[in-house]
N, C-alpha and C positions, 0 to 999 in steps of 0.2 A: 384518472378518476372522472364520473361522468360531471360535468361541466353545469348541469342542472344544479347538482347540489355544493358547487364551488363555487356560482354566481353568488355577483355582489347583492341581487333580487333575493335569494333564498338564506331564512336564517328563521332561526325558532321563534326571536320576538315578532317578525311580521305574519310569523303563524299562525303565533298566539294572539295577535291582533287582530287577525282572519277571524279564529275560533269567537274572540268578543263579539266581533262586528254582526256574525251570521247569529249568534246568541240575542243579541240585541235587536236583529233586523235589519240595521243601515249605521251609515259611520256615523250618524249626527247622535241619535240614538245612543251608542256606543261612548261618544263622547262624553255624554250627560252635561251638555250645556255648555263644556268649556271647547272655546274656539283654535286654541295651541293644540289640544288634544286632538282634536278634530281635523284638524292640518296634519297631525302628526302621522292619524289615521288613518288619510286619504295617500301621504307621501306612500306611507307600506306596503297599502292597496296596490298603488302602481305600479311599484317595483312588482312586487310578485306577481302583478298580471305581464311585466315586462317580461318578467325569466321566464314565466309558464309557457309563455304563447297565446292567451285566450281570458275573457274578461272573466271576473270576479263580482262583477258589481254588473245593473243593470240601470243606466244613465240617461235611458230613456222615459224612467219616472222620476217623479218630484216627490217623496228624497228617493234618491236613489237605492235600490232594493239588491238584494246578495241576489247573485243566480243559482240555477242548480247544483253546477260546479263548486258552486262556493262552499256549500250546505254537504259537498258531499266528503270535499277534502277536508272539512271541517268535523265530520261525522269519524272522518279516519283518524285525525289526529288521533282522542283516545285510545283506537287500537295499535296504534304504532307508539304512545308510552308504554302501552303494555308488551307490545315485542320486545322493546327497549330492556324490561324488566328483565323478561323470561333469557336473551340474550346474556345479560350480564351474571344471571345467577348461572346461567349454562357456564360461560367461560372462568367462574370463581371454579367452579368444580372442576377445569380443567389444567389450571394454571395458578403459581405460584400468587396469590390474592394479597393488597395492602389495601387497607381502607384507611381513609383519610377523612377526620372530620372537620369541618369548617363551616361558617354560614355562607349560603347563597352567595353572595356577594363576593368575598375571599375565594371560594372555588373556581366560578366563573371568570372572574377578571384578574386574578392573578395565581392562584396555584394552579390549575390546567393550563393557560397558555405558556408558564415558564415551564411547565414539565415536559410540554409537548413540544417547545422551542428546545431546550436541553437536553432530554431523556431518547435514548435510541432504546425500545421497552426490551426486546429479546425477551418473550413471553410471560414479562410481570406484567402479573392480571393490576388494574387499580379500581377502586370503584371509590364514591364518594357520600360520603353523607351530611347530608345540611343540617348543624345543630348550633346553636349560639355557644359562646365558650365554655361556663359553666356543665352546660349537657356534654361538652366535648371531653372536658376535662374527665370527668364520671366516667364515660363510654370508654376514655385511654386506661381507667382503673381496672373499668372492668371486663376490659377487652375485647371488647364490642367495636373499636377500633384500635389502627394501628400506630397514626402518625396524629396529633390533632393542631391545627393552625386556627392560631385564637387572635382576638385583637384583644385590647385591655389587659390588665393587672391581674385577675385572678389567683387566687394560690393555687401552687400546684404543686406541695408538698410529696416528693416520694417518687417525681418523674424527673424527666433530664429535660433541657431544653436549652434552645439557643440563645445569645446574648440578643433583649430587647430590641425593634428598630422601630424609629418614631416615622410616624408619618401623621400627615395633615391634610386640609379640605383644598384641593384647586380649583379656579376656574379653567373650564375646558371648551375648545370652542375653531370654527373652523382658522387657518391660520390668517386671512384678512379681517376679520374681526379682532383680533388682539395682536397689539402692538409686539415687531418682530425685534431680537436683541435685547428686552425687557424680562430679565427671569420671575422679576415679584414686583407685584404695580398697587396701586391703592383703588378698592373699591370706587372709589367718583372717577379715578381714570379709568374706567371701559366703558363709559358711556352710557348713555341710554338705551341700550340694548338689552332685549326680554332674554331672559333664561329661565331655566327648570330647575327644579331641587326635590329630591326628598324631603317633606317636611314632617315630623315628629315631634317627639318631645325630649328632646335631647340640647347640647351646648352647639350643636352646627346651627339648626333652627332657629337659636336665640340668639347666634352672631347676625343669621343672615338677615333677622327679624331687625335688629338693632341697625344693623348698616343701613334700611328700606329707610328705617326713619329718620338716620340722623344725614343721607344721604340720596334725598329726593331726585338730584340729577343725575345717579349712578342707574347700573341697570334695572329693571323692573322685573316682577315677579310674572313671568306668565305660563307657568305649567307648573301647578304642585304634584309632584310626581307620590303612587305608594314605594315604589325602590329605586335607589339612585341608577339601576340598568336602563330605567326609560330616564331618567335626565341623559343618560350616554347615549342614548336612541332619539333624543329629541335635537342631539347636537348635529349628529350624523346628516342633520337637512342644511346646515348649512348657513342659516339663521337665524340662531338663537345658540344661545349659549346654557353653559350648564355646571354645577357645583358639583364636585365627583372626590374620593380621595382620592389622594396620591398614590395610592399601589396602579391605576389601571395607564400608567403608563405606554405598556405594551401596545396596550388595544386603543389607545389615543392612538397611535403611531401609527398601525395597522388599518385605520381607517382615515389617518389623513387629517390628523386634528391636531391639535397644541393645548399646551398645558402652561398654566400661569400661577405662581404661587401669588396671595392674596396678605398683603401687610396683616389686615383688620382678619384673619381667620388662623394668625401666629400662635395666638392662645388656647388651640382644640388641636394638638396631636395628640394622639393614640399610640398606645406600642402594638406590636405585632411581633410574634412567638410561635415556636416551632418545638410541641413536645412528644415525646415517648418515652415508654415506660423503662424504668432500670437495667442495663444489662443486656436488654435487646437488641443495640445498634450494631452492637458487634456480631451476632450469630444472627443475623439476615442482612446478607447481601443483598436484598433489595429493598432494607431499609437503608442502609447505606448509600444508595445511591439516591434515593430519594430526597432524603435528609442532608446529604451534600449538596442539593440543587435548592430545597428551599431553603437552607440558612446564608443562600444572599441573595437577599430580597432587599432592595435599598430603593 
C-alpha cells in the first residue's frame, strides 16, 4: 500500500483540520482564541506538511497564512467525499451489502476497527450510517439498516439483540503521564495536568464539572472539545490528557496511549447493544459473521 496514506502524518482529522484552518485563513483564526486548540492545530499542520513533503502554511508572515497548496488540497477534500460516495453506492450494487447504524463515535472507534481487526470480508460489501439510537432502532424496523449498535437503554421491542455491556468514561493519555500498574486512580491523583473533554449537557460533563471544583489540585480543563474524537486527537500530542470512553481501547493502543479507569466517573456507565431484526441472523451469512464479532465488545 502506498506509504503516503499509511503515514502516521496522514489521517482525516488533520485534513479536516487543513480544511478549518484554510476556511478560516490561519491556525490562530481557526482556533478562535483558544491556545490548546491552537497547539493542537499547529501539531496537525506539521505532521501533514511532514508526510506530504512541502509546506502548508506560509511562516514567513505574522500570523502565518495557508499557501496555495493548502487552499488547493483543501478545495479537493469536498470532491474526494464525494468519490467516496459514489464509490460505496457502486460497490452496494455489486456486492452482498450490510449497513450498520451507529453514531459517529461508536462506528469510528470501535465497530470498524474490531471489524477490520476480526473480519477477513471475502466480498461483504459494509457501509455505515451515523444515527443516534432511537434513529437506529426505527432504521432496523424499517429496514433501512441491517445490524444497529446503540449505546443506552432504548426499547427495542420486536428485535433480537445481544446481552447489554457496560462501559464507562476513562482517562486517556500518553503512558508517562499516568501512573504505570495503576488500573483505576482518583481524580486528584493525576495531577495538575490539562486535558480535553467533550463538554455537553449530559452526567460525564457534570462529573467532570464537579471533580474541577471539588478538586482544584487535580488536572485542569484545557480544551473543551465539540466530540470526544478530538479529545483522542488532543491526547495523541503527548501532553495533555483526555476523557474518552472505554470502548476506544483499540485505538488507545494503536497510537501508543493508556487508559485509566477514574474512581469519581464510577457512577456514568452506559450499556452498549448489538440489534437486528427477527429471524434474520440465521439466513444471512454475513450477518452472522458480523454479529458474532460485535457481540464481544468488552
Amino acid at each position: 500500500m502506498n506509504k503516503l496514506l499509511t503515514g502516521k502524518g496522514i489521517s482525516f482529522e488533520r485534513l479536516d483540520t487543513l480544511v478549518k484552518v484554510v476556511t478560516a485563513g490561519s491556525v490562530a483564526a481557526a482556533a478562535d482564541g483558544n491556545a490548546s486548540k491552537q497547539s493542537l492545530y499547529s501539531r496537525q499542520i506539521r505532521e501533514l506538511e511532514e508526510a506530504l513533503g512541502f509546506p502548508l502554511m506560509d511562516r514567513s508572515t505574522t500570523p502565518h497564512k495557508v499557501t496555495e497548496a493548502a487552499r488547493e488540497i483543501s478545495k479537493k477534500m469536498g470532491g474526494f467525499e464525494l468519490l467516496l460516495k459514489e464509490l460505496m453506492a457502486s460497490e452496494s450494487r455489486k456486492t452482498p451489502l450490510v449497513t450498520i447504524g451507529a453514531i459517529a463515535l461508536v462506528a469510528r472507534y470501535l465497530v470498524i476497527p474490531e471489524i477490520n481487526s476480526e473480519l477477513s470480508w471475502g466480498g461483504t460489501g459494509v457501509t455505515f450510517k451515523y444515527v443516534d439510537g432511537k434513529e437506529a432502532i426505527n432504521d432496523l424496523r424499517e429496514k433501512r439498516i441491517d445490524i444497529a449498535v446503540i449505546t443506552g437503554d432504548a426499547a427495542a421491542d420486536g428485535l433480537e439483540s445481544t446481552e447489554p455491556v457496560n462501559f464507562g468514561w476513562q482517562i486517556m493519555g500518553a503512558p508517562d503521564l499516568l501512573p504505570a500498574g495503576r488500573k483505576e486512580l482518583h481524580w486528584k491523583e493525576l495531577g495538575k495536568l490539562p486535558f480535553a473533554a467533550a463538554m455537553g449537557r449530559n452526567n460525564v460533563t457534570l462529573t467532570i464539572r464537579k471533580c474541577l471544583e471539588e478538586y482544584p489540585d487535580g488536572p485542569s480543563l484545557a480544551m473543551e472539545c465539540e466530540h470526544p474524537s478530538d479529545a483522542i486527537e488532543a491526547a495523541r500530542g503527548g501532553n495533555m490528557l483526555a476523557v474518552v470512553p472505554g470502548f476506544v481501547q483499540r485505538i488507545a493502543k494503536k497510537e501508543g496511549l493508556v487508559m485509566r479507569k477514574v474512581k469519581e466517573f464510577g457512577k456514568i456507565e452506559r450499556q452498549l447493544r448489538v440489534l437486528w431484526r427477527e429471524g434474520e441472523r440465521g439466513s444471512r451469512s454475513e450477518l452472522v459473521r458480523i454479529i458474532h464479532v460485535l457481540s464481544r465488545f468488552r
